[in-house]
MARTI-973930 format. One record per residue: x, z, y of N, C-alpha, C in turn. Coordinates in steps of 0.02 Angstrom, whole numbers, padded with zeros to 5 digits, always signed. Layout:
REM MARTI-973930
XZYXZYXZY
...
END
This chain:
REM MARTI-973930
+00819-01741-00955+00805-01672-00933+00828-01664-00861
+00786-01651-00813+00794-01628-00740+00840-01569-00736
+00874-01568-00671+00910-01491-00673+00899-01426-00689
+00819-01451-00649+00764-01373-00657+00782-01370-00724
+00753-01420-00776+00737-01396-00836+00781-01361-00890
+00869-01394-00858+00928-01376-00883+00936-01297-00875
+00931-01272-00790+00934-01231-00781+00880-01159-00790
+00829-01179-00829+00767-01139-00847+00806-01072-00889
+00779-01017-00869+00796-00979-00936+00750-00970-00999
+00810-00937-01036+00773-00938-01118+00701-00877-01102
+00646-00887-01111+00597-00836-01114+00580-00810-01200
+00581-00748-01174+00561-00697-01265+00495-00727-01313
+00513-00733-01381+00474-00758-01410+00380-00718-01408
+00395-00640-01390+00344-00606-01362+00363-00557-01309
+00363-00595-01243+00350-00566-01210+00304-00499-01183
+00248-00502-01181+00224-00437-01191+00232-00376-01211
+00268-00395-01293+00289-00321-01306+00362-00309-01285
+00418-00361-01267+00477-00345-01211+00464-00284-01151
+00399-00322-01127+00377-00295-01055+00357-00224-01072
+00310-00207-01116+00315-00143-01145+00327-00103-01185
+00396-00129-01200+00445-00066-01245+00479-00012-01250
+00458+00001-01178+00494+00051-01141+00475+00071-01059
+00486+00137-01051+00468+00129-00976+00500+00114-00905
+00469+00091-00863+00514+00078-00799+00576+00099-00813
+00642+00090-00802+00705+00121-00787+00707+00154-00712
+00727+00216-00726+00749+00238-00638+00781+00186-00584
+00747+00200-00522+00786+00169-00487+00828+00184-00412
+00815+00264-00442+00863+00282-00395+00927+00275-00392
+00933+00236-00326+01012+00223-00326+01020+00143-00307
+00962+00120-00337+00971+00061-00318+00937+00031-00255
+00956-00038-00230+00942-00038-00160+00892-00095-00154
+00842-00065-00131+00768-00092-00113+00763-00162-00129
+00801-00208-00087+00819-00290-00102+00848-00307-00141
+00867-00256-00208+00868-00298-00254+00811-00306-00322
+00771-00258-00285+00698-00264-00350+00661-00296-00316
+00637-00342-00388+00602-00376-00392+00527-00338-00403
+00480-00369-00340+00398-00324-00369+00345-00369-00397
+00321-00355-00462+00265-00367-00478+00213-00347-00452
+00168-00384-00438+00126-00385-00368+00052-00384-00403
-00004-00335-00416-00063-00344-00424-00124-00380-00355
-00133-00450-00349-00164-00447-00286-00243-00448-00297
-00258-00427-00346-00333-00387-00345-00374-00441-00360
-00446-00459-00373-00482-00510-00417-00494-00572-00375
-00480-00584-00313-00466-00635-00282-00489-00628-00211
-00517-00570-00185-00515-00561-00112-00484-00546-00080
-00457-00559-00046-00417-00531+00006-00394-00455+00032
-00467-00444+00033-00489-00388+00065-00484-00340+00009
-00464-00349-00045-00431-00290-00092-00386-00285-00100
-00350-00319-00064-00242-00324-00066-00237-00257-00052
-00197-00232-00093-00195-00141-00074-00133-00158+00002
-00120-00096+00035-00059-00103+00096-00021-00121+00058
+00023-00089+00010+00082-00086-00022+00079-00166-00028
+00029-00214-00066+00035-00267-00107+00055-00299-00019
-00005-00306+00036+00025-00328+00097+00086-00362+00120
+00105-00280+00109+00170-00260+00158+00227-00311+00094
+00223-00303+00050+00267-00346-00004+00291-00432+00011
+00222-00438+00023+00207-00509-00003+00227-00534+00112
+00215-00501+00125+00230-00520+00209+00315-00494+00196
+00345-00441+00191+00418-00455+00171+00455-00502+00136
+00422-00547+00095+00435-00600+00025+00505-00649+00061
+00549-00652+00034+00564-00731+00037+00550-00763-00019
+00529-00764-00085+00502-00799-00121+00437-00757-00163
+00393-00821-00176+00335-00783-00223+00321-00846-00261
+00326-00807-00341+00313-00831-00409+00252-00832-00442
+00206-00864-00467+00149-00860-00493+00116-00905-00527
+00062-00911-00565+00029-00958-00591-00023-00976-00523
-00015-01036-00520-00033-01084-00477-00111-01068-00435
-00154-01050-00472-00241-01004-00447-00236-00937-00408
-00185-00893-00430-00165-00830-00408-00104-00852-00352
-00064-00898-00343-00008-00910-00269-00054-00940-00215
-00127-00959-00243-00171-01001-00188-00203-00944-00162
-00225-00902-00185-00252-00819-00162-00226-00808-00105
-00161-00796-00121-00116-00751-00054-00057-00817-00017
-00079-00867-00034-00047-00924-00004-00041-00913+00089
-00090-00882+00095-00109-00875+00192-00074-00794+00197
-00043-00747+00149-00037-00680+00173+00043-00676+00162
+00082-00729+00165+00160-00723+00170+00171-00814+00202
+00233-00764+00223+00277-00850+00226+00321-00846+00191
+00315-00840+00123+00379-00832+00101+00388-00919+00063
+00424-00935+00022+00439-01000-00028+00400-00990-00073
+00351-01018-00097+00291-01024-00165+00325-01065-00188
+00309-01013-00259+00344-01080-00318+00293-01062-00383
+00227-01104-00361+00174-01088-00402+00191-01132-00492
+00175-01101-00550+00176-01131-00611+00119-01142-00643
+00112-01168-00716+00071-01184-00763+00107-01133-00801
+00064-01151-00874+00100-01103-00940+00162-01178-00941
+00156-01240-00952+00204-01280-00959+00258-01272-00928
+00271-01278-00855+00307-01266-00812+00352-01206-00804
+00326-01140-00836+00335-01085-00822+00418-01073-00814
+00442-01108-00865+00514-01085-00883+00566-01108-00836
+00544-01162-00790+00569-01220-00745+00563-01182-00680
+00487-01157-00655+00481-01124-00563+00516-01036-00595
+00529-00998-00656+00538-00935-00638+00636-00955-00649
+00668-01024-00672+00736-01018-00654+00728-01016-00573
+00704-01040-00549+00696-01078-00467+00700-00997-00440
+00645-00961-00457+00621-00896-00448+00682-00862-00433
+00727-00879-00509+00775-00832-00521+00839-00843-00488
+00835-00913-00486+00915-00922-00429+00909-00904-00362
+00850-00907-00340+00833-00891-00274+00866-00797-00265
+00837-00757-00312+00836-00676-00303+00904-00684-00305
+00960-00727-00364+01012-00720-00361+01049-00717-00310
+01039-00756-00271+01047-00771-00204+01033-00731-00137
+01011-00666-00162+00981-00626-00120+00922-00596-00083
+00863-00664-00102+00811-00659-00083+00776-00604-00117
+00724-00582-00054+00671-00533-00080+00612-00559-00114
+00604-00551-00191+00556-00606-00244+00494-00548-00254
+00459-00564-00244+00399-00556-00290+00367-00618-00338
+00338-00573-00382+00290-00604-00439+00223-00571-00439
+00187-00629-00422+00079-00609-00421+00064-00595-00475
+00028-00559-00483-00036-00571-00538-00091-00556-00515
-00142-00592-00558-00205-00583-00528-00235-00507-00560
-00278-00466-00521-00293-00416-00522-00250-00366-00519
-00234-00333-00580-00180-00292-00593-00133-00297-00654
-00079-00304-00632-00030-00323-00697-00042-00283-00762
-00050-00232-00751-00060-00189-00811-00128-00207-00874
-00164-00256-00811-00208-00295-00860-00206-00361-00883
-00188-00396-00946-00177-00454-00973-00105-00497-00932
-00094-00448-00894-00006-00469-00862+00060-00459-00881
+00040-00428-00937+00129-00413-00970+00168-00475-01014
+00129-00512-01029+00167-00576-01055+00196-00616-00997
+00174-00624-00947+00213-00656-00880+00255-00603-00856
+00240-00538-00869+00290-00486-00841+00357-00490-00874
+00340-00515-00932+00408-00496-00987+00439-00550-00960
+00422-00629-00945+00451-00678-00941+00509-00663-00868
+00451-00632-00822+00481-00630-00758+00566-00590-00784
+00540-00544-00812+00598-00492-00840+00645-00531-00867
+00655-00560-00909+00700-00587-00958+00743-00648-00893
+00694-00689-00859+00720-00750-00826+00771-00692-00750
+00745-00627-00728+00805-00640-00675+00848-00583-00698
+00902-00551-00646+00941-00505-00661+00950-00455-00623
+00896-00407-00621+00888-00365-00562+00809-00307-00569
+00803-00268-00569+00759-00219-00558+00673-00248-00578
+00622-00261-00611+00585-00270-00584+00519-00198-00574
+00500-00193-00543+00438-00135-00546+00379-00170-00520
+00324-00138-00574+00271-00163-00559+00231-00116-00500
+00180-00148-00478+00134-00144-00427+00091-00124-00437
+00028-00086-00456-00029-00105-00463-00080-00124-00427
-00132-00178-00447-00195-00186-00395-00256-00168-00428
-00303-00180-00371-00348-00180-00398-00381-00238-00447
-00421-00206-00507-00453-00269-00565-00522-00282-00554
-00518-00340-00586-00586-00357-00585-00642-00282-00647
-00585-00278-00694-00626-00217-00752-00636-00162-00698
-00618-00127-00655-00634-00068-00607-00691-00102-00582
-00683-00157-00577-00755-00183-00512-00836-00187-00574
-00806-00229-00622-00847-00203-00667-00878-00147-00683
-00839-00104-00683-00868-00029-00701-00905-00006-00662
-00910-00019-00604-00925+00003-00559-00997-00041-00545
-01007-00098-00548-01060-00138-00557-01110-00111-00616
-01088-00098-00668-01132-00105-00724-01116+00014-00735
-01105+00029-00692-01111+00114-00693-01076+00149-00765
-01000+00123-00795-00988+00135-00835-00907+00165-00826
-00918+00241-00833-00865+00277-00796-00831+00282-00864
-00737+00231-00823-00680+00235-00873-00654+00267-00917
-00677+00326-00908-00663+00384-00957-00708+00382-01020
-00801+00349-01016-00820+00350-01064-00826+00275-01085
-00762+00235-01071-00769+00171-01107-00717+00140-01147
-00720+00089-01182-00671+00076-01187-00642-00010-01174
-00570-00005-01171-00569-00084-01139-00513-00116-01166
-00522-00182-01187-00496-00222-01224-00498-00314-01183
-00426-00320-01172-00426-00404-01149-00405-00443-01202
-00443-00503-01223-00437-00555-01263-00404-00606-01231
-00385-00610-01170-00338-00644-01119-00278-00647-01105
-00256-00672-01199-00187-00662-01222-00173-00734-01245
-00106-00755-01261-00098-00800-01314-00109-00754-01398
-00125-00788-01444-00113-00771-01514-00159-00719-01531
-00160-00693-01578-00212-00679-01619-00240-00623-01588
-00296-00592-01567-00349-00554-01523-00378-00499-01594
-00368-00513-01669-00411-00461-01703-00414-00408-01714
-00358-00379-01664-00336-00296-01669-00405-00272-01619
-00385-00308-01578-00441-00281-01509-00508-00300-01520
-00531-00349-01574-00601-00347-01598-00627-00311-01654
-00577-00285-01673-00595-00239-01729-00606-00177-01700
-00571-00159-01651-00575-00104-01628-00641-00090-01574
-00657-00157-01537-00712-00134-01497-00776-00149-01572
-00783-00168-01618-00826-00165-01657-00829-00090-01667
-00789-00042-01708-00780+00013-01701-00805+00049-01666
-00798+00046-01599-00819+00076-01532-00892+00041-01515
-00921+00017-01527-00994-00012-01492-01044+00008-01515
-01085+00050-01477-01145+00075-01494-01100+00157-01473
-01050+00167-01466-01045+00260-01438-00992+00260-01389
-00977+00199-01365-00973+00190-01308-00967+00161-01270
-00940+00140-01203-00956+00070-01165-00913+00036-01191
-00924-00040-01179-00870-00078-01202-00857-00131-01122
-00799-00134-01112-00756-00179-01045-00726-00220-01089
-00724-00282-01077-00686-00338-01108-00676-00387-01068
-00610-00425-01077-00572-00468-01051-00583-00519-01093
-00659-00579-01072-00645-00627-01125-00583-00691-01117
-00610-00724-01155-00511-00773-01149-00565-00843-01157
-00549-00881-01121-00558-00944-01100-00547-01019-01152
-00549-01046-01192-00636-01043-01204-00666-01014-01265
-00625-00994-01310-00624-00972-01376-00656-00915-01397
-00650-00867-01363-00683-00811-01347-00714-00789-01286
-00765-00806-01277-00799-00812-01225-00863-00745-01226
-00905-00742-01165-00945-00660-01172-00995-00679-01232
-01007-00768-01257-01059-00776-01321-01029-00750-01375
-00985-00768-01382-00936-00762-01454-00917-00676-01461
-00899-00647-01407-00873-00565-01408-00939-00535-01448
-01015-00570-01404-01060-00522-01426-01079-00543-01501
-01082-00599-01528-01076-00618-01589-01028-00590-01651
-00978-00571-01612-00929-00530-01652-00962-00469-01632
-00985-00438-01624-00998-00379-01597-01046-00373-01655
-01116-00413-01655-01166-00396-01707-01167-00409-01754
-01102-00450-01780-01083-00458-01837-01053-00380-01866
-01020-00354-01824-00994-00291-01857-01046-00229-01860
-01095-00266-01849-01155-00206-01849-01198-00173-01797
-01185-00209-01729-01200-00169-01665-01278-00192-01656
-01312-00155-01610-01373-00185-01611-01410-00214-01574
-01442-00247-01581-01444-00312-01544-01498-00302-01472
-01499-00225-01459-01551-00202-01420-01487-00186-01348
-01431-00179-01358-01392-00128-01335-01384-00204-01267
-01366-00125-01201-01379-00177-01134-01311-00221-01116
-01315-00287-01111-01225-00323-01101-01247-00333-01026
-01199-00363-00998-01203-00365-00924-01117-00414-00916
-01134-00481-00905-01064-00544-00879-01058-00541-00793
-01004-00517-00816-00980-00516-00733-00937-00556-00719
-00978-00607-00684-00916-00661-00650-00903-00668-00584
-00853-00679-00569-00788-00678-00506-00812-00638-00459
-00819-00589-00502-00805-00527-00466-00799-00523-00383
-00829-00502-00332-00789-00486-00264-00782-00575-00230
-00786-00621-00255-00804-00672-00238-00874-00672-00194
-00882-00723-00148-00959-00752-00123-00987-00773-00180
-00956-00791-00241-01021-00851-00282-01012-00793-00327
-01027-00717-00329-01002-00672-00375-01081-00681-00407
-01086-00662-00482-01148-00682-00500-01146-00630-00559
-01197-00570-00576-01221-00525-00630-01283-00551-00686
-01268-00554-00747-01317-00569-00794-01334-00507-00834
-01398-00491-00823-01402-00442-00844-01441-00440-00930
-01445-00454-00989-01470-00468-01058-01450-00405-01102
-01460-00424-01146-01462-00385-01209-01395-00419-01273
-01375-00377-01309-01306-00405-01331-01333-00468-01414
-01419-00460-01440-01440-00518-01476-01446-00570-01443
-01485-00584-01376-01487-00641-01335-01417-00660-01293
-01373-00628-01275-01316-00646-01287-01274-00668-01315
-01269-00667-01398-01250-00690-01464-01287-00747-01475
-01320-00786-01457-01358-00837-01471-01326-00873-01463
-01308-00885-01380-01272-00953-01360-01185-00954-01403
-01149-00899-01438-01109-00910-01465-01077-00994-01518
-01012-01004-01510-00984-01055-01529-00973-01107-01487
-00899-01140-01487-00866-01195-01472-00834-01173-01425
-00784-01205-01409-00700-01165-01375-00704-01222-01309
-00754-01228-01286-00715-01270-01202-00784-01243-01152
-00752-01268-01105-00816-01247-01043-00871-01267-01051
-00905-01315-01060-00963-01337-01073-01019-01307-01132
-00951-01263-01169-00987-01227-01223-01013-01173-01212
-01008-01124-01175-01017-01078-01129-01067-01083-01061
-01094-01009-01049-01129-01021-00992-01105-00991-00918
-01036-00986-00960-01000-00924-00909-00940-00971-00858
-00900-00917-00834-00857-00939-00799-00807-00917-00852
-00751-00945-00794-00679-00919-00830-00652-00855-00818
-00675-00824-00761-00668-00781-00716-00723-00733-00740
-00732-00697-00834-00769-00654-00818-00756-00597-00850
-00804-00542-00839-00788-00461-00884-00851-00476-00895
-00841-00432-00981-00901-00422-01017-00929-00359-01009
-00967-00317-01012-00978-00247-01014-01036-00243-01068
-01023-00213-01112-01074-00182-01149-01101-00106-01147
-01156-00092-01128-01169-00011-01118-01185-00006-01179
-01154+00076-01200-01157+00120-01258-01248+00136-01269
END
C-alpha cells in the first residue's frame, strides 16, 4: 500500500444521501479560505462558466475532480489538479484534503451542476476534508435540454439514472408521469441508456406515438439532436456497453407530454 493509499480517507457507504441530509450550515463567521467550493462548470463549454465559477477556479490553489470534468477547466486556473477515477477517488480527495489542511484554497468540479447527479462525489468531498464545503451552482446540460426540445421546467419532470445502485424509484416514477408531462432524464452509461429508458417507458404503458428527442453533448461543436418517436426509440433497446447503443455518453433524454 502507497502512502496516498494509507493516507486516503474513509468515504460514506452512501454518500449522496450524507450530502443531502440536511441543509448548508451557516457560514457566517467563518472565513472565506477556509471553504471549500463545489464548483458547477456547466456541460463542457467554457463559455458557460458562470463569473462566480471563474473567479473560483482562477483563485484555486487546488482543484479536485473526475478526470473528463479537470480537462474542461484545465486552461481556466493554475491551480494543482488532482484529477480521479471512481477507483482512485479515495487516494487524489486525501491529496485534496491534506492540501486544504494546509491552507490551500480547494475547489471540487462537477460537471454541469452539482445539484444534478453530483451529490455522491459531494458527500465524498464532505466526509474526506475538514472545513466548510458550499456548493456552486452551474449551468446543466437538463436546462440546455429544455430549452432545445421547448419544455418549460415547471411543466416537467426530471429524473437522473446517473447514479451508482438501483435507479427503480426514478423509473417508476417517470412511468407515472409520461404521457401528462414532459419527461428530462439523465441516462446512465451503458445500462440505461435513451433505448432502454424509452423501453421502460412503453412497457409501463406510454405511447409509442409520444415525441422523444436525445440530446447529446450538449453546447459542444459535435452537439447533435435526434428527433423520433418514443416506439422507434424502444427498438434499439438492450445490452449495457457502448456499442450497444446509438448514443453518446454525454446525453439527456426528453420526452414531450
Amino acid at each position: 500500500m502507497s502512502d496516498g493509499d494509507a493516507n486516503a480517507p474513509t468515504l460514506p457507504d452512501s454518500p449522496g444521501a450524507a450530502a443531502s441530509a440536511a441543509p448548508e450550515p451557516p457560514r457566517k463567521g467563518v472565513e472565506e479560505g477556509r471553504v471549500v467550493h463545489a464548483v458547477g462548470i456547466g456541460p463542457g463549454n467554457t463559455e458557460l462558466l458562470t463569473r462566480r465559477a471563474g473567479r473560483l477556479l482562477r483563485d484555486a490553489d487546488v482543484v479536485v475532480g473526475f478526470e473528463t470534468v479537470v480537462e474542461y477547466v484545465a486552461d481556466e486556473t493554475a491551480a494543482e489538479l488532482i484529477p480521479c477515477g471512481y477507483r482512485d477517488e479515495p487516494e487524489a480527495l486525501g491529496r485534496f484534503a491534506a492540501r486544504v489542511a494546509d491552507g490551500a484554497r480547494g475547489v471540487a468540479v462537477f460537471m454541469g451542476d452539482p445539484n444534478h447527479s453530483g451529490y455522491q462525489f459531494l458527500g465524498k468531498v464532505e466526509a474526506a476534508i475538514d472545513a466548510p464545503v458550499a456548493v456552486v451552482p452551474g449551468i446543466s446540460s437538463v436546462q440546455v435540454a429544455a430549452s432545445r426540445a421547448r419544455t418549460p421546467l415547471e411543466d416537467s419532470v426530471f429524473e437522473t439514472l446517473h447514479v451508482r445502485g438501483d435507479v427503480s424509484r426514478a423509473l417508476d416514477r417517470l412511468g407515472r408521469a409520461v404521457g401528462d408531462r414532459h419527461l428530462i432524464v439523465i441516462p446512465r452509461p451503458y445500462d440505461w441508456m435513451p433505448e432502454d429508458v424509452a423501453a421502460q417507458l412503453v412497457d409501463a404503458g406510454a405511447g409509442l406515438s409520444l415525441d422523444a428527442l436525445v440530446c447529446e453533448r450538449l453546447t459542444h461543436p459535435d452537439e447533435r439532436l435526434t428527433r423520433t418517436d418514443l416506439g422507434t426509440l424502444a427498438d434499439g433497446a438492450g445490452g449495457d456497453g457502448p456499442d450497444d447503443t446509438a448514443f453518446s455518453d454525454l446525453s439527456v433524454l426528453v420526452v414531450r407530454a
